[in-house]
C-alpha positions as CSV (number, residue, x, y, z in Angstrom):
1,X,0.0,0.0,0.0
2,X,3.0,2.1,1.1
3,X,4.2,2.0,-2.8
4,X,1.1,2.5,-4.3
5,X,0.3,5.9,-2.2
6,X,4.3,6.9,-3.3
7,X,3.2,6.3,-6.9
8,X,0.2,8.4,-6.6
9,X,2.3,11.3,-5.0
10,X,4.6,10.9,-8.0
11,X,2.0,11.3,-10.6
12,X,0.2,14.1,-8.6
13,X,4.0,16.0,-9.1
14,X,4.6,15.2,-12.4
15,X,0.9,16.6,-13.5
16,X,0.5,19.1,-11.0
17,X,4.2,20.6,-11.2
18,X,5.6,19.3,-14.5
19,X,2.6,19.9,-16.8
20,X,2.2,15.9,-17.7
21,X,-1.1,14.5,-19.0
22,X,-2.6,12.1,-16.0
23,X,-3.2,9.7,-18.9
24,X,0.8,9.8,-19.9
25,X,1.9,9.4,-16.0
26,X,2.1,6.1,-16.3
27,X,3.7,5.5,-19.3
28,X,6.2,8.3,-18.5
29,X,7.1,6.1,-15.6
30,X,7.3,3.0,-17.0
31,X,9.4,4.5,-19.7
32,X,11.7,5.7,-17.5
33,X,11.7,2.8,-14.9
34,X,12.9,0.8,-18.3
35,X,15.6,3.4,-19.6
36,X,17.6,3.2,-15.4
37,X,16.4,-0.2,-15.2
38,X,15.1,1.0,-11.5
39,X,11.6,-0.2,-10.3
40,X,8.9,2.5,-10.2
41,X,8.5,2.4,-6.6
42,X,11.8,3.5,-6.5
43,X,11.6,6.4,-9.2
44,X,8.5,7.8,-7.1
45,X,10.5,8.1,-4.2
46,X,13.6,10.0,-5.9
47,X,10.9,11.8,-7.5
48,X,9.3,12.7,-4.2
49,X,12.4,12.9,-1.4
50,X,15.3,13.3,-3.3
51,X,14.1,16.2,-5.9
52,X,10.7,17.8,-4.6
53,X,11.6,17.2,-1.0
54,X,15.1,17.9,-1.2
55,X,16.4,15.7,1.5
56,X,19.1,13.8,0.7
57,X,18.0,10.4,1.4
58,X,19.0,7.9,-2.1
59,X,22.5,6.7,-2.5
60,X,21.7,6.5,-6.5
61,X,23.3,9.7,-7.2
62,X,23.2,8.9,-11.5
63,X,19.2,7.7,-11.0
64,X,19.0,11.4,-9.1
65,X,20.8,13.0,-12.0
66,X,18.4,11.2,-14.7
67,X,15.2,12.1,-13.6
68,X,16.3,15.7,-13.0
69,X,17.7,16.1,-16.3
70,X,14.1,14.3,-17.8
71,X,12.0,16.7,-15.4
72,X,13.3,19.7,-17.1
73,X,12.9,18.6,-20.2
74,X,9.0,18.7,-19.2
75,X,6.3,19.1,-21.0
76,X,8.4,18.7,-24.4
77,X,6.7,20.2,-27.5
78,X,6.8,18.3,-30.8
79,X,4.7,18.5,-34.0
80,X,2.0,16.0,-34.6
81,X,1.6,14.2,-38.0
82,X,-1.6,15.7,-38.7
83,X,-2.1,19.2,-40.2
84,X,1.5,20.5,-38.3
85,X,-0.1,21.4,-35.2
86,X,1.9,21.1,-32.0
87,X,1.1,19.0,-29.3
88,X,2.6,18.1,-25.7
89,X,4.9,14.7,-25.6
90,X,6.3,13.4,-22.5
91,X,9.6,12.0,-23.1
């Protein structure tokens, strides 16, 4: 339950803060989980001590480094196929 409630907080920061879809939160996790090989449990709680929080609580100092450098790349705008309009991507 303790996991679940962390992955929660993590997508309420990434849509809240970040400007992420709620339908792409998941994804966008999962995407990431696979590209740092780290479970999602574990991204949420970088995501929610390590970088919102600030406290200095992961020894993972490169999975720190990842998410921050993917967090500021958020929301990334790229053209659409259709009709050249632009519309939010979250990788």
């Amino acid at each position: 339950m303790k996991r679940a409630a962390g992955i929660n907080e993590a997508r309420s920061i990434l849509t809240t803060w970040f400007g992420v879809e709620a339908a792409d939160c998941d994804e966008l996790l999962r995407t990431w989980s696979e590209q740092t090989q780290a479970p999602i449990g574990k991204l949420a709680a970088v995501l929610i001590h390590e970088i919102w929080e600030g406290e200095p609580t992961v020894e993972d100092r490169v999975l720190v480094r990842f998410l921050e450098d993917r967090l500021r790349r958020l929301p990334v705008q790229a053209p659409t196929a259709s009709a050249g309009s632009w519309t939010a991507s979250t990788y």
